[in-house]
PDB file with SEQRES, HELIX, SHEET and CRYST1 records, atoms N, CA, C and O in Angstrom:
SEQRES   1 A   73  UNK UNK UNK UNK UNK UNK UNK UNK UNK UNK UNK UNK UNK          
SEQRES   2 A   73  UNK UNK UNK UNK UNK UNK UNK UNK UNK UNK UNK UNK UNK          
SEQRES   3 A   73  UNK UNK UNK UNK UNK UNK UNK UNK UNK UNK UNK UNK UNK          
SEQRES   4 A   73  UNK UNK UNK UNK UNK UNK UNK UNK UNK UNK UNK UNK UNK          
SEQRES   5 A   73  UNK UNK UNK UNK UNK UNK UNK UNK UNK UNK UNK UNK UNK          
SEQRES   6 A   73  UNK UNK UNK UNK UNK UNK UNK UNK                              
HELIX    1 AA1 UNK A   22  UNK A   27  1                                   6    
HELIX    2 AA2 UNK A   64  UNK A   67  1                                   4    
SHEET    1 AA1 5 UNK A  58  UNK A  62  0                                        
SHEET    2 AA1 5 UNK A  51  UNK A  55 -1                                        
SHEET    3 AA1 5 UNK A  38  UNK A  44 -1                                        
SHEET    4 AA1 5 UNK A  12  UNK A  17 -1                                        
SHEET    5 AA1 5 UNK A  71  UNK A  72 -1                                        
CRYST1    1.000    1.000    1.000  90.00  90.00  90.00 P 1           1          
ATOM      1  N   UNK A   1      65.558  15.228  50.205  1.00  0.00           N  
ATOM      2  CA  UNK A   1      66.783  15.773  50.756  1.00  0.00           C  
ATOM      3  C   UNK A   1      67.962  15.474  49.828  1.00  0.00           C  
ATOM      4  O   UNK A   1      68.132  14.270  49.639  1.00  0.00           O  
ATOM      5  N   UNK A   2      68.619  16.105  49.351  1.00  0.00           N  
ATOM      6  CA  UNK A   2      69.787  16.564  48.451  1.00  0.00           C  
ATOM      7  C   UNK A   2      71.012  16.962  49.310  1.00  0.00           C  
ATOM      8  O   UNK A   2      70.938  18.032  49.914  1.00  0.00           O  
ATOM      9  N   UNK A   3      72.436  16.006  49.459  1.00  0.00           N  
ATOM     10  CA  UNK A   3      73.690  16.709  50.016  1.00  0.00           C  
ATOM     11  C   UNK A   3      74.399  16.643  48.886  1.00  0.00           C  
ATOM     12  O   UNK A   3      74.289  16.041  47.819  1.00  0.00           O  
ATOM     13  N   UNK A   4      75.099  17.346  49.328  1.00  0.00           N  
ATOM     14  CA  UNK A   4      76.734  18.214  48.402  1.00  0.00           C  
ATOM     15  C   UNK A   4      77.476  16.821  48.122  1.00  0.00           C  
ATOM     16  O   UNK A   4      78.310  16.944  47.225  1.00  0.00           O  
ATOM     17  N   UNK A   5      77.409  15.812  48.539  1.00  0.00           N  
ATOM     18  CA  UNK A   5      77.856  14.299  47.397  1.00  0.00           C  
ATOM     19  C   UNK A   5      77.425  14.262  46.495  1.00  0.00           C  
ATOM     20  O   UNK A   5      77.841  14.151  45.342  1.00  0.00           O  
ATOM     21  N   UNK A   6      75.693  14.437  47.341  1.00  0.00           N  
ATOM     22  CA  UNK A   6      74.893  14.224  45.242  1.00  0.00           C  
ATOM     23  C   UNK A   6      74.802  15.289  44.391  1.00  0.00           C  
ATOM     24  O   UNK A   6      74.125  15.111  43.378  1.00  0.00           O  
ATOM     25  N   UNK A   7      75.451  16.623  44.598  1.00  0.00           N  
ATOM     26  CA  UNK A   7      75.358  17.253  43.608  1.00  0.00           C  
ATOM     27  C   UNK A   7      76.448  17.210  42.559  1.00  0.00           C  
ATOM     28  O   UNK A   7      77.632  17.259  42.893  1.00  0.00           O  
ATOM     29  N   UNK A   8      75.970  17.094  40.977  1.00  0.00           N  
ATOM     30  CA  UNK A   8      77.093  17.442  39.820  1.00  0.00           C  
ATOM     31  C   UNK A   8      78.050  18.569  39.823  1.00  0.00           C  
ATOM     32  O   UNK A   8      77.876  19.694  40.291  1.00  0.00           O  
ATOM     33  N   UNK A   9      79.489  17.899  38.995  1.00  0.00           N  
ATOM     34  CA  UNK A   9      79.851  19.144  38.737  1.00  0.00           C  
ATOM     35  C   UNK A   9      79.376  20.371  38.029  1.00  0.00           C  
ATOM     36  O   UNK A   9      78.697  20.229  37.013  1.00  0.00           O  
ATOM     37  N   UNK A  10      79.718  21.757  38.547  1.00  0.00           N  
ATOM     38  CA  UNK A  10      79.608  22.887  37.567  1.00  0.00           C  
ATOM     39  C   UNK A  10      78.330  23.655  38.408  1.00  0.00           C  
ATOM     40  O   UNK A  10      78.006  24.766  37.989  1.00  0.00           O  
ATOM     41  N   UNK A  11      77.559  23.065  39.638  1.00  0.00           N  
ATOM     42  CA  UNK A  11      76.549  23.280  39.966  1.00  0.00           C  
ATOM     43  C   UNK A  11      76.694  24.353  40.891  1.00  0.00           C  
ATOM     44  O   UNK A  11      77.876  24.502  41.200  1.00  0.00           O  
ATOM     45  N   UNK A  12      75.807  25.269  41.524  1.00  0.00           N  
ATOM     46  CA  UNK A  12      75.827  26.275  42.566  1.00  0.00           C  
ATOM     47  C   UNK A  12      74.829  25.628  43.617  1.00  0.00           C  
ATOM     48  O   UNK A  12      73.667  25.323  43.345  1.00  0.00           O  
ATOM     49  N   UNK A  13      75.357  25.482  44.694  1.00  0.00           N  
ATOM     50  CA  UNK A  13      73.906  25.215  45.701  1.00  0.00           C  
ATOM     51  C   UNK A  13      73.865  25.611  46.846  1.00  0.00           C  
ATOM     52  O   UNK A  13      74.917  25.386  47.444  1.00  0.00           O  
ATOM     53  N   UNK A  14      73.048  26.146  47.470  1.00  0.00           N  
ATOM     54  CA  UNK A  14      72.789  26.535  48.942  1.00  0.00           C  
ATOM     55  C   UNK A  14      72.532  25.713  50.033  1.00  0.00           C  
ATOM     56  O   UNK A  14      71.553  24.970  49.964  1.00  0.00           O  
ATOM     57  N   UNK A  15      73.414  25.708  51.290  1.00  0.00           N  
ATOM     58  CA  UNK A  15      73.779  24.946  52.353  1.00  0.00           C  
ATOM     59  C   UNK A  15      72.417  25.564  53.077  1.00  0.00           C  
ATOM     60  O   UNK A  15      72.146  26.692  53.490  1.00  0.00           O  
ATOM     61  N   UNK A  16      71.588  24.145  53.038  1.00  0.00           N  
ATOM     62  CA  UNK A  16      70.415  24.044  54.084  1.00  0.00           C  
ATOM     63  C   UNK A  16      70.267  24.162  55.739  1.00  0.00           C  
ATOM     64  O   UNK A  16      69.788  24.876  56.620  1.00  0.00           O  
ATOM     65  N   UNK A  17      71.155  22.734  55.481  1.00  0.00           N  
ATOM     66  CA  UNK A  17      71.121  21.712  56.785  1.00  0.00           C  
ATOM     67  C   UNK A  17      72.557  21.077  57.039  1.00  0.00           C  
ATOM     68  O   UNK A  17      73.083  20.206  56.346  1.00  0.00           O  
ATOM     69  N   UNK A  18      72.981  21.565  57.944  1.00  0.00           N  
ATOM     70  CA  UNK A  18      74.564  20.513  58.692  1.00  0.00           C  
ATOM     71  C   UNK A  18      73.958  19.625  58.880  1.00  0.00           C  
ATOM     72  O   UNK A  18      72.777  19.972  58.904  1.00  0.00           O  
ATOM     73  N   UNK A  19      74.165  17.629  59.196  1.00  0.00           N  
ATOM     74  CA  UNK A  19      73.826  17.269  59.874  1.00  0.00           C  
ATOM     75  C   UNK A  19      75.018  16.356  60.640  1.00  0.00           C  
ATOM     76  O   UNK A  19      75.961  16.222  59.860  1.00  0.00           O  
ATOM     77  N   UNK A  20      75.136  16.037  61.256  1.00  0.00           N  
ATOM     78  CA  UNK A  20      76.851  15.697  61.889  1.00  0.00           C  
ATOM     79  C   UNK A  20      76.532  16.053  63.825  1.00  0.00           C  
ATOM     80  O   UNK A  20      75.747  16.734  64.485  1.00  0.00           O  
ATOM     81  N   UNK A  21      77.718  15.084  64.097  1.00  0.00           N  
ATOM     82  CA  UNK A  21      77.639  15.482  65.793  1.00  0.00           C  
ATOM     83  C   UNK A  21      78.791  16.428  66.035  1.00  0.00           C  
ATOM     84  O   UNK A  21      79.706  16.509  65.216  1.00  0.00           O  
ATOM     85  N   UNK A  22      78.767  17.069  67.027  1.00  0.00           N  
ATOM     86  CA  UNK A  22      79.930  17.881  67.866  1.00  0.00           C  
ATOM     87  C   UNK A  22      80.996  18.092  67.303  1.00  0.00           C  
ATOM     88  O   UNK A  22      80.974  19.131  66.642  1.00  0.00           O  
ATOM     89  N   UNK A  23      82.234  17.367  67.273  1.00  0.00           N  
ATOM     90  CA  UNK A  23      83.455  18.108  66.381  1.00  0.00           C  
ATOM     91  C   UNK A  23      83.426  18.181  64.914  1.00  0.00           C  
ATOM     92  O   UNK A  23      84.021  18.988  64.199  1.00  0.00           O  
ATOM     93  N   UNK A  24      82.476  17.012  64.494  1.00  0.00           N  
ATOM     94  CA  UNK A  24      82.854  17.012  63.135  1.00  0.00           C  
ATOM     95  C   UNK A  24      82.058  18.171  62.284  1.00  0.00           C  
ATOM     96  O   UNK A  24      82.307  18.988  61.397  1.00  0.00           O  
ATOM     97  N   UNK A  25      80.770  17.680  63.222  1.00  0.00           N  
ATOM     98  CA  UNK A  25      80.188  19.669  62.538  1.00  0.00           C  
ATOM     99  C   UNK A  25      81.067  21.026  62.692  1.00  0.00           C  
ATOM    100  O   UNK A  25      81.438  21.649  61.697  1.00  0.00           O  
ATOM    101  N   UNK A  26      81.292  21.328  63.666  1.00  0.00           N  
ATOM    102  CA  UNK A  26      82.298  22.324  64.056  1.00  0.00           C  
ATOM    103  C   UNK A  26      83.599  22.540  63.349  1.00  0.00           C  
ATOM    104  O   UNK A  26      84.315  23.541  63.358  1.00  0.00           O  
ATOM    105  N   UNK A  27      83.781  21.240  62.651  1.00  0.00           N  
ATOM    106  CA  UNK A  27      84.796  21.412  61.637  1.00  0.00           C  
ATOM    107  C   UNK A  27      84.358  22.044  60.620  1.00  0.00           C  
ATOM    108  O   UNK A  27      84.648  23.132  60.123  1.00  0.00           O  
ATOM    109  N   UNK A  28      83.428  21.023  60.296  1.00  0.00           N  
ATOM    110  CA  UNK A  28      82.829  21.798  58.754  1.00  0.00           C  
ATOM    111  C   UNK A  28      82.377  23.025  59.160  1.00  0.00           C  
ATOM    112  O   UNK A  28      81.621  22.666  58.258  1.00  0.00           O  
ATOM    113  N   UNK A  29      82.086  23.983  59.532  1.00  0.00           N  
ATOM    114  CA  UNK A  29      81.171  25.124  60.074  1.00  0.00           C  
ATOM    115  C   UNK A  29      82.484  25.696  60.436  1.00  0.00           C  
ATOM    116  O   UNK A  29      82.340  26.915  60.530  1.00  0.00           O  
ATOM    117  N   UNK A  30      83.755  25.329  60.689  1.00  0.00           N  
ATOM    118  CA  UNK A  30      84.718  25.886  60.709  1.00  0.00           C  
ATOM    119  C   UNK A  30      85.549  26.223  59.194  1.00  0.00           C  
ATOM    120  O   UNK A  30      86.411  27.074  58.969  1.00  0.00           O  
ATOM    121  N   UNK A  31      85.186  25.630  58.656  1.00  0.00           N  
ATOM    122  CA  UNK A  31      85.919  25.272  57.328  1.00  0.00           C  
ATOM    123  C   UNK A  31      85.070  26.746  56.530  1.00  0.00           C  
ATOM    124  O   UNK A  31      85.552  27.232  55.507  1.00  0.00           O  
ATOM    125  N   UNK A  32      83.949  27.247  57.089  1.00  0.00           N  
ATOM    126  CA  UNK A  32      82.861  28.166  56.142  1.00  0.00           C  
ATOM    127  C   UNK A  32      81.669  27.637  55.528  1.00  0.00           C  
ATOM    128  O   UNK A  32      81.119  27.950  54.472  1.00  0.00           O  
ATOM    129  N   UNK A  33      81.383  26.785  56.388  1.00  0.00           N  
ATOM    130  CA  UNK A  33      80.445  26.002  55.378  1.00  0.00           C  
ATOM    131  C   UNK A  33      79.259  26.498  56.586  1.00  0.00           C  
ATOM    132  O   UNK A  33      79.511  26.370  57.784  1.00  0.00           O  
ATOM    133  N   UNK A  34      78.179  26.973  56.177  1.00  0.00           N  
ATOM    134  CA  UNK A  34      77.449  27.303  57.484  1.00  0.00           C  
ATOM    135  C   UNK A  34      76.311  27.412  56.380  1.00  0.00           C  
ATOM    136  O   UNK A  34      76.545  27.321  55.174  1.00  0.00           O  
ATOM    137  N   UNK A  35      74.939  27.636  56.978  1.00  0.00           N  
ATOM    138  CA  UNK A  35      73.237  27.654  56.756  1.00  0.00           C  
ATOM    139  C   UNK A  35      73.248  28.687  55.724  1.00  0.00           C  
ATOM    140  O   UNK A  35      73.743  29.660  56.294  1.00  0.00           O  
ATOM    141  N   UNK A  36      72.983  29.006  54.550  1.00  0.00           N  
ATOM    142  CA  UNK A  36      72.826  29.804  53.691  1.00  0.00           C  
ATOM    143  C   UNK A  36      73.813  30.329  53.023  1.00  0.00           C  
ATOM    144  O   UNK A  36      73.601  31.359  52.382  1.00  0.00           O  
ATOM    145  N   UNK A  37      75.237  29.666  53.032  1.00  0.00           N  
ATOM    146  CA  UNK A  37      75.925  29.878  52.019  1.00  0.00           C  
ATOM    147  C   UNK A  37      76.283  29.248  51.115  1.00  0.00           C  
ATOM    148  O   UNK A  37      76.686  28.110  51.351  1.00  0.00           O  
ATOM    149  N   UNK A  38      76.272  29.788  49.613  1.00  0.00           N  
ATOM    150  CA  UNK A  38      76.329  29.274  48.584  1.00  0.00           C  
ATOM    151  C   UNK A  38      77.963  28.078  48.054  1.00  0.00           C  
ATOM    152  O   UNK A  38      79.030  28.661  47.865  1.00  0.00           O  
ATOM    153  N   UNK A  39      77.938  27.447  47.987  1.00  0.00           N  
ATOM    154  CA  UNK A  39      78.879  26.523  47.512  1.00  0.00           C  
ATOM    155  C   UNK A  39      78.985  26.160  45.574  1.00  0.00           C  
ATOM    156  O   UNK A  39      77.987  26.081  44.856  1.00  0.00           O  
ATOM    157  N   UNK A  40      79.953  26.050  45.249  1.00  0.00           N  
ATOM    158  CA  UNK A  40      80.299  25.620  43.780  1.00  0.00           C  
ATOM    159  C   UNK A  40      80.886  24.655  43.575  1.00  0.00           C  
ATOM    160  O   UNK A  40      82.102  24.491  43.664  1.00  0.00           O  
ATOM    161  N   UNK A  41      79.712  23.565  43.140  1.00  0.00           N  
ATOM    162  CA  UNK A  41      81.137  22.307  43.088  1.00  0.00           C  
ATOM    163  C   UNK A  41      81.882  22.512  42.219  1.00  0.00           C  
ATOM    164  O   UNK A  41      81.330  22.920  41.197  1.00  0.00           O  
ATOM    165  N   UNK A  42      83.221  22.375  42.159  1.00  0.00           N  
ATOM    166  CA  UNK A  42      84.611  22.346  41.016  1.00  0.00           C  
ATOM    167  C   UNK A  42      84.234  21.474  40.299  1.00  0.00           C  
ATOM    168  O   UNK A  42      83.448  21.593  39.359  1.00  0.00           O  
ATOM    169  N   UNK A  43      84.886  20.279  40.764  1.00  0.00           N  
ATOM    170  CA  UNK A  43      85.271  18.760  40.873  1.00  0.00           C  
ATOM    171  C   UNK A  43      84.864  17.760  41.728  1.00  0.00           C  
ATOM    172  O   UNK A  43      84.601  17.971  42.912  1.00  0.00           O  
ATOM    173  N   UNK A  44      84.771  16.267  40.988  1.00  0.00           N  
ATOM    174  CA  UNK A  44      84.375  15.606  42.011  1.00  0.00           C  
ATOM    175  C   UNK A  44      85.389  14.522  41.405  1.00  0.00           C  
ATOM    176  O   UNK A  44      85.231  14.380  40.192  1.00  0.00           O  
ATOM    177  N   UNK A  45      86.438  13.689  41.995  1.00  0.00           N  
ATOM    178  CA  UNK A  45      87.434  12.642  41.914  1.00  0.00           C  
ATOM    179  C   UNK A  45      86.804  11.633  41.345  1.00  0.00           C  
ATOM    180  O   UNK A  45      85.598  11.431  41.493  1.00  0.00           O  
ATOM    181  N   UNK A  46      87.366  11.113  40.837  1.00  0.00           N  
ATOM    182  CA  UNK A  46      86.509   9.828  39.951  1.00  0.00           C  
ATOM    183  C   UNK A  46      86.066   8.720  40.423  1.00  0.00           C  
ATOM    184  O   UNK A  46      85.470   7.870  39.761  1.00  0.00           O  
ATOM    185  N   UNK A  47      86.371   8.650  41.782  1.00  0.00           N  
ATOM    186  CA  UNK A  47      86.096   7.733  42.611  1.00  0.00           C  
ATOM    187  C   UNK A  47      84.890   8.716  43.729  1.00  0.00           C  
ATOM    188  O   UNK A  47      84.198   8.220  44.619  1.00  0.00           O  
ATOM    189  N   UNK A  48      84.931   9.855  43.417  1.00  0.00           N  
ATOM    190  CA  UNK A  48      84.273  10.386  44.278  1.00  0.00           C  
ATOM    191  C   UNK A  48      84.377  11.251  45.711  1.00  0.00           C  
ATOM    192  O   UNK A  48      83.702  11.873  46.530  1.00  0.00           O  
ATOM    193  N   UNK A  49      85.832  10.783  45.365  1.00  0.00           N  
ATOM    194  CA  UNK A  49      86.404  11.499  47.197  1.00  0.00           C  
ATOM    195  C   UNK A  49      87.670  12.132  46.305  1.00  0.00           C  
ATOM    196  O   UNK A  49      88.126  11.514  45.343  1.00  0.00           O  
ATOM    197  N   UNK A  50      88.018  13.010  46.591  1.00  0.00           N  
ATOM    198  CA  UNK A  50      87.229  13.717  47.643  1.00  0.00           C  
ATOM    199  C   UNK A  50      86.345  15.017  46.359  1.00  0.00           C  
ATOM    200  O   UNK A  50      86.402  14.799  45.149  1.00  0.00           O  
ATOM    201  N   UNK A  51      85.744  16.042  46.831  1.00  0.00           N  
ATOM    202  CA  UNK A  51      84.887  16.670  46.421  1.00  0.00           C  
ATOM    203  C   UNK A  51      85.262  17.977  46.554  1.00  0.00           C  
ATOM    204  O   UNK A  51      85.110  18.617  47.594  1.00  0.00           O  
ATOM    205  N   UNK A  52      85.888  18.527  45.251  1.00  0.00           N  
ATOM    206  CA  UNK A  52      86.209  20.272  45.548  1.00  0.00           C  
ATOM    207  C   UNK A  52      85.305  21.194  44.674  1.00  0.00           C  
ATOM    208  O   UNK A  52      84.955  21.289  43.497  1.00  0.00           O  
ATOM    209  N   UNK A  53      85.047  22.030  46.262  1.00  0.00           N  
ATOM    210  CA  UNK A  53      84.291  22.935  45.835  1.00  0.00           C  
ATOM    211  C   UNK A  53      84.981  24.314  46.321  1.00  0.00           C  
ATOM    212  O   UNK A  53      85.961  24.406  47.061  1.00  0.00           O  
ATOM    213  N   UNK A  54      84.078  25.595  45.602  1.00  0.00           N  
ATOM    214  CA  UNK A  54      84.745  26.431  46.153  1.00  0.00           C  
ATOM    215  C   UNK A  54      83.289  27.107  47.173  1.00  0.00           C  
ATOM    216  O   UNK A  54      82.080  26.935  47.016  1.00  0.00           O  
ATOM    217  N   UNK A  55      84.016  27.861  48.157  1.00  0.00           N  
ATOM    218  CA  UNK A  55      83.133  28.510  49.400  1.00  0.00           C  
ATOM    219  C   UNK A  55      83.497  29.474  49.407  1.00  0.00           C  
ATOM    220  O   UNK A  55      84.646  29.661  49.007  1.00  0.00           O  
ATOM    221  N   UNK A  56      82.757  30.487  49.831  1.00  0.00           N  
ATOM    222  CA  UNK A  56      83.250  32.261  50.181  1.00  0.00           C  
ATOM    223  C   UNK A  56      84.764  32.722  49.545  1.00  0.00           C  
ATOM    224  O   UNK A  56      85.698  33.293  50.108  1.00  0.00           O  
ATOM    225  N   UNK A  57      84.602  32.160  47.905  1.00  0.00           N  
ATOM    226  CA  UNK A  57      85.951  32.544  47.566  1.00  0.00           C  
ATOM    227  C   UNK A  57      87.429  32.131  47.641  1.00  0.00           C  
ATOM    228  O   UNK A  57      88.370  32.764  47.162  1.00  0.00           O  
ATOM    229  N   UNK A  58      87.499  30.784  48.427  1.00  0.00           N  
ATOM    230  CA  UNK A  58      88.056  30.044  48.194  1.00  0.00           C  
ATOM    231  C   UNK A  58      87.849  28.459  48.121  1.00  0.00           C  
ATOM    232  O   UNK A  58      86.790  27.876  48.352  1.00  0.00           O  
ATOM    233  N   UNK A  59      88.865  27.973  47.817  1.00  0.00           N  
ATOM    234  CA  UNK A  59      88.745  26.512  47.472  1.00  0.00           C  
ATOM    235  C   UNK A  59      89.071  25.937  48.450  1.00  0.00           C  
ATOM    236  O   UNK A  59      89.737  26.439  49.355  1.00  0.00           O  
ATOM    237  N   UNK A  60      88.438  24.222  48.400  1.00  0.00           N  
ATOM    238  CA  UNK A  60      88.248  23.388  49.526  1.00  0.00           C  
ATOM    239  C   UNK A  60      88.001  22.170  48.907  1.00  0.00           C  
ATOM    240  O   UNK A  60      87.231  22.050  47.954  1.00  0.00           O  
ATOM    241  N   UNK A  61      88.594  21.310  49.388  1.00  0.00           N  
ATOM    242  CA  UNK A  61      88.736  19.830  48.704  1.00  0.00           C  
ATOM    243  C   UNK A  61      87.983  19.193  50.575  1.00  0.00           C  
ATOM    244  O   UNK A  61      88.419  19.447  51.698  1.00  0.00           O  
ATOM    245  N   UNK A  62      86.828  18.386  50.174  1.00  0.00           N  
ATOM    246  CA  UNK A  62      86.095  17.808  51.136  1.00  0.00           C  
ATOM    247  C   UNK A  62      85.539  16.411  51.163  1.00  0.00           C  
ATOM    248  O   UNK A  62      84.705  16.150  50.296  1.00  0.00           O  
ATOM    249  N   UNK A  63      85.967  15.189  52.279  1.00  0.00           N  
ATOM    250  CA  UNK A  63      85.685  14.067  51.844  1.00  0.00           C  
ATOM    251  C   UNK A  63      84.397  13.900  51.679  1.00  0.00           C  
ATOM    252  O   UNK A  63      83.540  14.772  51.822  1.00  0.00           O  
ATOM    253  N   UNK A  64      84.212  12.660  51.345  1.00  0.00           N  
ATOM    254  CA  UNK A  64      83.032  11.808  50.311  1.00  0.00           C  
ATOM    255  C   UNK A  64      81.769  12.269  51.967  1.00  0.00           C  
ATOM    256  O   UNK A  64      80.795  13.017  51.885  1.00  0.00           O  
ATOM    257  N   UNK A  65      82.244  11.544  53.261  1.00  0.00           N  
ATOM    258  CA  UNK A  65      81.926  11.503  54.033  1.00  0.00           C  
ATOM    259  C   UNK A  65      81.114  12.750  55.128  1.00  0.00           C  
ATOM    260  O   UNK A  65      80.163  12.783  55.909  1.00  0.00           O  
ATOM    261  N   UNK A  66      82.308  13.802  54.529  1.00  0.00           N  
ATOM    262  CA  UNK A  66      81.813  15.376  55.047  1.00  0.00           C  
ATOM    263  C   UNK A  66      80.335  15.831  54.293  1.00  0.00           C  
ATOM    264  O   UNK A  66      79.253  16.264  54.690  1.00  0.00           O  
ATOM    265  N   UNK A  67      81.013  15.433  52.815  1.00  0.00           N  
ATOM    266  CA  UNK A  67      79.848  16.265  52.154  1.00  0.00           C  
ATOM    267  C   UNK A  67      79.022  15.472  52.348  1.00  0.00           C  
ATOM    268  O   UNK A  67      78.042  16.198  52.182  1.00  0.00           O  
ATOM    269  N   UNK A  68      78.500  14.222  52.648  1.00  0.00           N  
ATOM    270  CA  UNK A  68      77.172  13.510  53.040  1.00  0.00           C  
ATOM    271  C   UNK A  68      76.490  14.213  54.254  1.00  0.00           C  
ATOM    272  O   UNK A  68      75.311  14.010  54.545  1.00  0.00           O  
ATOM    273  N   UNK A  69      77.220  14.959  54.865  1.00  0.00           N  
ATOM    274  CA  UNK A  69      76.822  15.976  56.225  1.00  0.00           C  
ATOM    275  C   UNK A  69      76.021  16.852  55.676  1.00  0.00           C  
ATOM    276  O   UNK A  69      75.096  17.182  56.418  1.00  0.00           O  
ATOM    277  N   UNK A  70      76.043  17.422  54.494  1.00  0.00           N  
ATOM    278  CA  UNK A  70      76.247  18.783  54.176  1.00  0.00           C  
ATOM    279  C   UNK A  70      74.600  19.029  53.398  1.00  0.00           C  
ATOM    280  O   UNK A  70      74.633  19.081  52.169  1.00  0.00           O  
ATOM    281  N   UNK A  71      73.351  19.161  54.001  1.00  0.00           N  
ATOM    282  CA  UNK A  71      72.516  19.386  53.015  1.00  0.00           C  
ATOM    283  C   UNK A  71      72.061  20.461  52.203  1.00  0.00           C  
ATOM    284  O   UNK A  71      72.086  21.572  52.731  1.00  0.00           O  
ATOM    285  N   UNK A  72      71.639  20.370  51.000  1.00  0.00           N  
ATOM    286  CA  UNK A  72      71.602  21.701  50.270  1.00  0.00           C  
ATOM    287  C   UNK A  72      70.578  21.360  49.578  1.00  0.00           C  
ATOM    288  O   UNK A  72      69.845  20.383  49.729  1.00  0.00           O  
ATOM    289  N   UNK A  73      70.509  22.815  48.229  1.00  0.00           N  
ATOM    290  CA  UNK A  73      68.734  23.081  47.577  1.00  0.00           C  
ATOM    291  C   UNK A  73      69.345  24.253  46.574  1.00  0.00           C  
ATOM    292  O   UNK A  73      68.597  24.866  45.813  1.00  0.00           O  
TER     293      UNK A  73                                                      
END                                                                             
Protein backbone atom coordinates (compact mmCIF):
# COMPACT_ATOMS: atom_id res chain seq x y z
CA UNK A 1 0.00 0.00 0.00
CA UNK A 2 1.40 3.36 -1.31
CA UNK A 3 -0.28 7.00 -0.03
CA UNK A 4 0.17 10.39 -1.61
CA UNK A 5 2.92 11.20 1.45
CA UNK A 6 5.01 8.57 -0.02
CA UNK A 7 4.88 9.59 -3.33
CA UNK A 8 7.94 11.84 -5.05
CA UNK A 9 7.85 14.89 -6.59
CA UNK A 10 7.00 15.22 -10.41
CA UNK A 11 4.93 11.93 -10.08
CA UNK A 12 1.23 11.19 -11.51
CA UNK A 13 -0.82 8.75 -9.39
CA UNK A 14 -4.21 7.35 -9.14
CA UNK A 15 -6.42 7.68 -5.95
CA UNK A 16 -7.25 4.03 -4.89
CA UNK A 17 -8.46 4.10 -1.46
CA UNK A 18 -9.73 7.09 1.06
CA UNK A 19 -9.08 5.84 4.30
CA UNK A 20 -10.22 8.37 7.12
CA UNK A 21 -13.54 8.59 9.33
CA UNK A 22 -16.68 10.82 8.66
CA UNK A 23 -15.73 14.52 8.32
CA UNK A 24 -12.34 14.25 7.58
CA UNK A 25 -12.99 12.00 4.58
CA UNK A 26 -15.76 14.17 3.38
CA UNK A 27 -13.38 16.86 3.40
CA UNK A 28 -10.96 15.36 1.34
CA UNK A 29 -13.65 13.91 -1.14
CA UNK A 30 -14.81 17.40 -0.91
CA UNK A 31 -11.66 18.98 -1.82
CA UNK A 32 -11.89 16.45 -5.39
CA UNK A 33 -9.99 13.94 -4.30
CA UNK A 34 -12.27 10.85 -4.88
CA UNK A 35 -11.54 6.84 -6.23
CA UNK A 36 -9.95 7.09 -9.63
CA UNK A 37 -8.74 10.38 -10.00
CA UNK A 38 -5.50 11.19 -11.08
CA UNK A 39 -3.36 13.54 -8.82
CA UNK A 40 0.22 15.35 -9.62
CA UNK A 41 2.42 15.91 -6.98
CA UNK A 42 3.97 19.61 -7.45
CA UNK A 43 5.84 19.89 -4.33
CA UNK A 44 6.50 18.50 -1.21
CA UNK A 45 7.87 21.20 1.79
CA UNK A 46 11.03 20.25 3.10
CA UNK A 47 9.81 19.24 6.12
CA UNK A 48 7.16 17.51 4.35
CA UNK A 49 3.95 19.33 5.16
CA UNK A 50 2.40 20.33 3.61
CA UNK A 51 2.12 18.52 0.10
CA UNK A 52 0.99 20.33 -3.20
CA UNK A 53 -0.47 18.70 -5.67
CA UNK A 54 -2.52 19.49 -8.44
CA UNK A 55 -6.26 17.69 -8.91
CA UNK A 56 -8.82 18.11 -11.73
CA UNK A 57 -6.88 21.16 -12.80
CA UNK A 58 -6.30 22.87 -10.01
CA UNK A 59 -3.96 23.26 -7.21
CA UNK A 60 -4.13 22.14 -3.61
CA UNK A 61 -1.68 22.34 -0.88
CA UNK A 62 -2.59 19.18 1.61
CA UNK A 63 -1.31 18.27 5.10
CA UNK A 64 1.32 15.62 5.86
CA UNK A 65 -1.67 13.98 7.74
CA UNK A 66 -4.48 14.16 4.89
CA UNK A 67 -2.30 12.72 2.40
CA UNK A 68 -1.51 9.66 4.76
CA UNK A 69 -5.47 9.15 4.13
CA UNK A 70 -5.07 9.18 0.63
CA UNK A 71 -4.13 5.73 -1.06
CA UNK A 72 -2.86 5.46 -4.53
CA UNK A 73 -1.04 3.17 -7.50
Amino acid sequence: MKTLRETPCGQTVTVKKLSGEGPVKRRIMDMGITKGVSIYVRKVAPLGDPVEVTVRGYELSLRKADAEMIEVE
